[in-house]
N, CA, C and O of each residue as an XYZ file, in Angstrom:
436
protein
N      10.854     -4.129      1.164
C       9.909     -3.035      1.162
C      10.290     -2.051      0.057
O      11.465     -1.685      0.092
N       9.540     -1.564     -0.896
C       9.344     -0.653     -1.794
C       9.929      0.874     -0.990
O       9.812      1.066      0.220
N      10.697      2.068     -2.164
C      10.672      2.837     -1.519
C       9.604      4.122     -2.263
O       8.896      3.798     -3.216
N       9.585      5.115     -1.895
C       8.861      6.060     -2.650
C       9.005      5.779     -3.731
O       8.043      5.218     -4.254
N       9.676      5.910     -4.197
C       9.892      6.142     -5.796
C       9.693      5.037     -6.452
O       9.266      5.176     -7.599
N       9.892      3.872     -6.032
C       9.140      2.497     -6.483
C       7.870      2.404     -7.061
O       7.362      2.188     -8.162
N       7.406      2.753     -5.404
C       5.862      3.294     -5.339
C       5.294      4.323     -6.541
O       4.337      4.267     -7.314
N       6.362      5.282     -6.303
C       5.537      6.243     -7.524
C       6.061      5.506     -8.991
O       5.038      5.608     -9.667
N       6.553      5.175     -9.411
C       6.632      4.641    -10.559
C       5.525      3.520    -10.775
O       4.919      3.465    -11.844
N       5.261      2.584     -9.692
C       4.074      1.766    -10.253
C       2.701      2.805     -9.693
O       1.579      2.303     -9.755
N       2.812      3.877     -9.294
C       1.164      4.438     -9.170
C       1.169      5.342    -10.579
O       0.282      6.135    -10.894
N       2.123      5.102    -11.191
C       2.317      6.124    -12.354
C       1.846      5.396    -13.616
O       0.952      5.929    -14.274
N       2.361      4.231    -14.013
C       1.789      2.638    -14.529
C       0.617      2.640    -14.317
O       0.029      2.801    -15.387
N      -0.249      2.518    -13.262
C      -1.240      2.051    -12.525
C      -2.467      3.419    -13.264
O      -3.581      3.143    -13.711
N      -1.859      4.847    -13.208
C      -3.082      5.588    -13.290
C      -2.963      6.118    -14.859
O      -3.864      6.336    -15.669
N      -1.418      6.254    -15.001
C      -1.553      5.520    -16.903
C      -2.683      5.257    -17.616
O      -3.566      5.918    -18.163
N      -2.366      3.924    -17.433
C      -3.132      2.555    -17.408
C      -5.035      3.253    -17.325
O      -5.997      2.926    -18.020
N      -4.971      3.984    -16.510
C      -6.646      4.299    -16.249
C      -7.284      5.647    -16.890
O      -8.399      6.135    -16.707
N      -5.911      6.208    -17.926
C      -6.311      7.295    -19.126
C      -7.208      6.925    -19.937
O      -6.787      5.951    -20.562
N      -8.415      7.260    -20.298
C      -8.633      7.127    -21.694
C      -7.900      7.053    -22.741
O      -7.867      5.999    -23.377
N      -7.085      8.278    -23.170
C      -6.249      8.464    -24.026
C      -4.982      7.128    -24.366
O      -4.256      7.068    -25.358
N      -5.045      5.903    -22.891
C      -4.419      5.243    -23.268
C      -5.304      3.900    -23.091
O      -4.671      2.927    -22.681
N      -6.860      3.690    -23.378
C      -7.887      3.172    -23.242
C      -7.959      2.593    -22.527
O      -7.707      1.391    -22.613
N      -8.441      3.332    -21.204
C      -8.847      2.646    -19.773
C     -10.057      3.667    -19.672
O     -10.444      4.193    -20.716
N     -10.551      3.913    -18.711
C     -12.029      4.281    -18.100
C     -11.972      5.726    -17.969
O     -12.764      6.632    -18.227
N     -10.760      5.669    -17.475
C     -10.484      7.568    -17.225
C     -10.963      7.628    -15.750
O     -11.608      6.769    -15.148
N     -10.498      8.862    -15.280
C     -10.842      9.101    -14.094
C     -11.396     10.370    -13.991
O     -10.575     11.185    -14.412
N     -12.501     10.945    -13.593
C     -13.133     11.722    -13.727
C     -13.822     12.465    -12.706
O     -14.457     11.788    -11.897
N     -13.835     14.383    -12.504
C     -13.948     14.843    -11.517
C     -15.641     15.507    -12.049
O     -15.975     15.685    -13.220
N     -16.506     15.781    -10.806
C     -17.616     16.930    -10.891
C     -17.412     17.635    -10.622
O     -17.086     17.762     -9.442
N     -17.427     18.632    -11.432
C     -17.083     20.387    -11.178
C     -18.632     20.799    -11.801
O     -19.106     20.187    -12.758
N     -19.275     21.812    -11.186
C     -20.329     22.673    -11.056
C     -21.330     21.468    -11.702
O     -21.826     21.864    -12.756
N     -21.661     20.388    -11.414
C     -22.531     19.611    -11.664
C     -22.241     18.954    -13.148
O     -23.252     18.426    -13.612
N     -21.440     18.899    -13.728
C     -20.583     18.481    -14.942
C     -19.696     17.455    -14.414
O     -19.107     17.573    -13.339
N     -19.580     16.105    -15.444
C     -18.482     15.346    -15.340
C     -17.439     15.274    -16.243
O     -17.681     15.004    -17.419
N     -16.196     15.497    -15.819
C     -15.430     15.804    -16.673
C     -13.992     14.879    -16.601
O     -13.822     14.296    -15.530
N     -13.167     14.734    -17.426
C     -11.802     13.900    -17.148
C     -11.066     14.480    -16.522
O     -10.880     15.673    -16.758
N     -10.470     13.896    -15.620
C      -9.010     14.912    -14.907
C      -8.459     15.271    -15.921
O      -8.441     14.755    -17.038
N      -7.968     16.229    -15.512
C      -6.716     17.638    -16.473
C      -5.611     16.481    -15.712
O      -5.666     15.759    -14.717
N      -4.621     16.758    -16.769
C      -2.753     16.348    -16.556
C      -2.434     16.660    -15.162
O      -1.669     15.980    -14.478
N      -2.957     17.558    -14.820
C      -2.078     18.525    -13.107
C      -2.927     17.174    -11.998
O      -2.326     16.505    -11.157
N      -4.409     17.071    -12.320
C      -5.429     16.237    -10.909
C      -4.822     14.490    -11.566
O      -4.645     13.531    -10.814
N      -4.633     14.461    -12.856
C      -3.900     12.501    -12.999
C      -2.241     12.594    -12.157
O      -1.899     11.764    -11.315
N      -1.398     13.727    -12.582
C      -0.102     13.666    -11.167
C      -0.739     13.408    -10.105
O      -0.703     12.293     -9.584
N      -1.726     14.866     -9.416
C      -1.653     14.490     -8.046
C      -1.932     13.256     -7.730
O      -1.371     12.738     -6.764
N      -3.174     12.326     -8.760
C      -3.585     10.904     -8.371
C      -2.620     10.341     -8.346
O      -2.652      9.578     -7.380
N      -1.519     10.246     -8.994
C      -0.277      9.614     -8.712
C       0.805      9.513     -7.409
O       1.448      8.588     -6.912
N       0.669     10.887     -7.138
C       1.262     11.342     -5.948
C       0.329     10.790     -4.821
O       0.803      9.957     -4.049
N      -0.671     11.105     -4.710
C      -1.957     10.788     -3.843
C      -1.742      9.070     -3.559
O      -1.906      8.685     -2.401
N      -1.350      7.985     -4.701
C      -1.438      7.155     -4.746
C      -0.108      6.285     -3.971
O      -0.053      5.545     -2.988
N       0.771      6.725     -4.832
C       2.028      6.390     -4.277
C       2.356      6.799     -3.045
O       3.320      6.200     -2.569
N       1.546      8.170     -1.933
C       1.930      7.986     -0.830
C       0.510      7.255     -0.062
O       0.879      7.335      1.110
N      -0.450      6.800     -0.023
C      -0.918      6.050      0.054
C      -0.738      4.839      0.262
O      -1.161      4.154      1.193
N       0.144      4.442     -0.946
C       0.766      2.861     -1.001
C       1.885      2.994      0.067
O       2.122      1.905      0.589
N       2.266      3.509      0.307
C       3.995      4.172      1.147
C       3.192      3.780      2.345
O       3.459      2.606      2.601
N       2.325      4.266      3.181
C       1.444      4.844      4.218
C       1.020      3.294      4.466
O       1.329      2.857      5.575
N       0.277      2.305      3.477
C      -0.353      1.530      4.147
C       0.772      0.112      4.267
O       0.341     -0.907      4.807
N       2.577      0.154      3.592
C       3.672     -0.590      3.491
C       3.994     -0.119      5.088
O       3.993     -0.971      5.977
N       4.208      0.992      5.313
C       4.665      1.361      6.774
C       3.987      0.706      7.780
O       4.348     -0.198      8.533
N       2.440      1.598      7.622
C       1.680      1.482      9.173
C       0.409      0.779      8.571
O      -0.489      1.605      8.740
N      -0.067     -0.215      8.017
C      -0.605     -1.241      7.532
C      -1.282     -1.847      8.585
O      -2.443     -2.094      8.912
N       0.388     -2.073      9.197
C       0.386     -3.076     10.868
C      -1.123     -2.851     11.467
O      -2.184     -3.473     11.524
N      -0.460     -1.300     11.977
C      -1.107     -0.904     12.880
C      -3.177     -1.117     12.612
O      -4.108     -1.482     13.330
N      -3.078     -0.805     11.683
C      -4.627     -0.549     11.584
C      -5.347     -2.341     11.275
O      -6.539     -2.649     11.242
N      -4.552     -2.939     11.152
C      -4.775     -4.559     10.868
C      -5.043     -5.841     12.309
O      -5.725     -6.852     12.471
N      -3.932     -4.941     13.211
C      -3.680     -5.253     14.661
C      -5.291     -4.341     15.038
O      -6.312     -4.974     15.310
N      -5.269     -3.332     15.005
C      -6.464     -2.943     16.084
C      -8.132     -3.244     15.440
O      -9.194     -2.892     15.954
N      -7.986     -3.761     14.577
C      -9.078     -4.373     14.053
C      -9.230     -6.197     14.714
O     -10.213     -6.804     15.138
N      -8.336     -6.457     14.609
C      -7.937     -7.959     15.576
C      -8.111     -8.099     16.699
O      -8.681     -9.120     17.085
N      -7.623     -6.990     17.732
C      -7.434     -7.241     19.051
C      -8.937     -7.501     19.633
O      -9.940     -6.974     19.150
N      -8.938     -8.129     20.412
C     -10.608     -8.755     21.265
C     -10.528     -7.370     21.985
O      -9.492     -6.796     22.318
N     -11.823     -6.933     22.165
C     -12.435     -5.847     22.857
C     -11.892     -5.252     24.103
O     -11.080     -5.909     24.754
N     -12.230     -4.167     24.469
C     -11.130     -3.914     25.585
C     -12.007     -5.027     27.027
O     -11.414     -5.584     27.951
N     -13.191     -5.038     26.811
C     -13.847     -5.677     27.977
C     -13.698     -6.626     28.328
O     -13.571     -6.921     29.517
N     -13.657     -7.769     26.917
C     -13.009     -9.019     26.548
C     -11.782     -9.457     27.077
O     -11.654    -10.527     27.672
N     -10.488     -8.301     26.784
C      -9.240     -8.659     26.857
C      -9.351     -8.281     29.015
O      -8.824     -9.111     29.756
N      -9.750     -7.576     29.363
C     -10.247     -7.825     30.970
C     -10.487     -8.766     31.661
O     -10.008     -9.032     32.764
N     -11.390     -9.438     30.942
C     -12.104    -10.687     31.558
C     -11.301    -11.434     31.744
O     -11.028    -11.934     32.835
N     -10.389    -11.795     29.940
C      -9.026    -13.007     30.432
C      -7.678    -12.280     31.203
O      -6.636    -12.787     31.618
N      -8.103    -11.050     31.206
C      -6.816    -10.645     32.912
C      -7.439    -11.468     34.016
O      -6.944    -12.339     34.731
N      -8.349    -11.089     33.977
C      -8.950    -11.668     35.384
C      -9.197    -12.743     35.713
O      -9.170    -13.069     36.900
N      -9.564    -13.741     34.541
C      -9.402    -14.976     34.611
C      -7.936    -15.642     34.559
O      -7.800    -16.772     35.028
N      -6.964    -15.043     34.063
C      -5.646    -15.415     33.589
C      -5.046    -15.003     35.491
O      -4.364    -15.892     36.003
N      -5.321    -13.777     36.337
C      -4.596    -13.883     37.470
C      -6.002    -14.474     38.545
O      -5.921    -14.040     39.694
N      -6.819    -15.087     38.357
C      -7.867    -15.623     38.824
C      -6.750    -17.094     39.113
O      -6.598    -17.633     40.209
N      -5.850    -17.647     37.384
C      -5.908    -18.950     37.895
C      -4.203    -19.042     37.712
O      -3.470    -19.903     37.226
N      -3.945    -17.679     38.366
C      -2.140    -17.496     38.584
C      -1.137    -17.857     37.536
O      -0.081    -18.479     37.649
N      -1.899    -17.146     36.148
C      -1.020    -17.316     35.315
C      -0.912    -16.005     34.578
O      -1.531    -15.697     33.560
N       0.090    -15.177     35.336
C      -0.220    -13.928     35.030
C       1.143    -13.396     34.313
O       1.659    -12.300     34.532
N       1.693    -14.531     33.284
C       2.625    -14.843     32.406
C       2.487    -15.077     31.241
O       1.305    -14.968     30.916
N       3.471    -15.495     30.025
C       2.552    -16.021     28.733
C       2.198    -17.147     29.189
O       1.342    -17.524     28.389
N       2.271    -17.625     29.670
C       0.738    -19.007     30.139
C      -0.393    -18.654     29.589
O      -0.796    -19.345     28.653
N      -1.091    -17.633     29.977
C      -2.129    -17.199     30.216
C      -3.002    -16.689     28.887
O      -2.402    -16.023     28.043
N      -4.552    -17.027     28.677
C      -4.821    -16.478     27.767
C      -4.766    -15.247     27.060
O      -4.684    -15.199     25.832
N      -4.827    -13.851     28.096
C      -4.451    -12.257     27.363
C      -3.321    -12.842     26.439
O      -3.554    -13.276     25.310
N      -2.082    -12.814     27.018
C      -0.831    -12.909     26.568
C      -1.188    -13.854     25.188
O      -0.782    -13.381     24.127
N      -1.709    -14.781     25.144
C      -1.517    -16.171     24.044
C      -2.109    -14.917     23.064
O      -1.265    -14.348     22.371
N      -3.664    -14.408     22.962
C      -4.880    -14.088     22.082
C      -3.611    -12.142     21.624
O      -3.446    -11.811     20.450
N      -3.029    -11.342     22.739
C      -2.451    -10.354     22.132
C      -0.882    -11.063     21.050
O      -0.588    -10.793     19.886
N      -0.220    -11.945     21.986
C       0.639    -12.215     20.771
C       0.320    -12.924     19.833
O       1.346    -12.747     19.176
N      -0.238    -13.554     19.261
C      -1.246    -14.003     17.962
C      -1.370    -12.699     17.191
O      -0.618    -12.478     16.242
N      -2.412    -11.725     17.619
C      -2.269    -10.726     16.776
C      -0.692    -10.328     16.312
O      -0.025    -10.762     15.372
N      -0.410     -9.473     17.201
C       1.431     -9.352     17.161
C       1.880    -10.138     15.599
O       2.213     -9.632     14.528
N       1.724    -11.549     16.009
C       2.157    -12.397     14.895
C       2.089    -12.565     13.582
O       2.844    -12.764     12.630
N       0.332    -12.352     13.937
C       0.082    -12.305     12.503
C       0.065    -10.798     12.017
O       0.353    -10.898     10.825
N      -0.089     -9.668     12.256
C       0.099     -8.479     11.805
C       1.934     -8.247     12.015
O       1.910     -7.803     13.163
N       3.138     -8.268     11.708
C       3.738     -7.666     12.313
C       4.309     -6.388     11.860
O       3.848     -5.862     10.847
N       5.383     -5.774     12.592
C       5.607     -4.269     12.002
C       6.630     -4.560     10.324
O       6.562     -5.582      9.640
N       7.172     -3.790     10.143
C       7.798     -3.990      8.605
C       9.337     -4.015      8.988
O      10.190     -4.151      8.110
């Protein structure tokens, strides 16, 4: 796993890279209905902005990957009920199989 400063060194590369001045697209803010290039101070914060970003989704990634996975709360009910319906209220049982799968394939860092 990358640490901050990893991170900020390649979001630093990365928004570089997206200067005009070093021929990329530029990144560009609307102020009073005008489009204009970020100033030096708003390309840091994009850097900063970026690199904890990247930090944020290396950490807790997991999490938001897992609760997009998990079967519905109504869903994951049904196979309780079917799972102690047919006395397998262990990993036997489907809840247990369908939550550790997720588990598996998302895991923490």
């Amino acid at each position: 796993m990358a640490t901050i400063e990893e991170l900020t060194t390649a979001a630093q590369t990365a928004i570089d890279a997206l200067k005009t001045a070093n021929g990329g697209d530029g990144m560009f803010a609307q102020v009073n209905n005008e489009r204009r290039e970020f100033t030096e101070a708003e390309y840091d914060q994009a850097v900063t902005d970026k690199a904890n970003s990247d930090f944020d989704l290396q950490e807790n990634g997991y999490i938001t990957a897992r609760q997009q996975e998990y079967p519905a709360i109504a869903e994951q009910l049904d196979m309780l009920f079917h799972d102690m319906t047919a006395d397998k209220g262990d990993k036997t049982g489907d809840w247990y199989e369908a939550i550790e799968k997720v588990k598996d394939d998302n895991p923490k860092p």
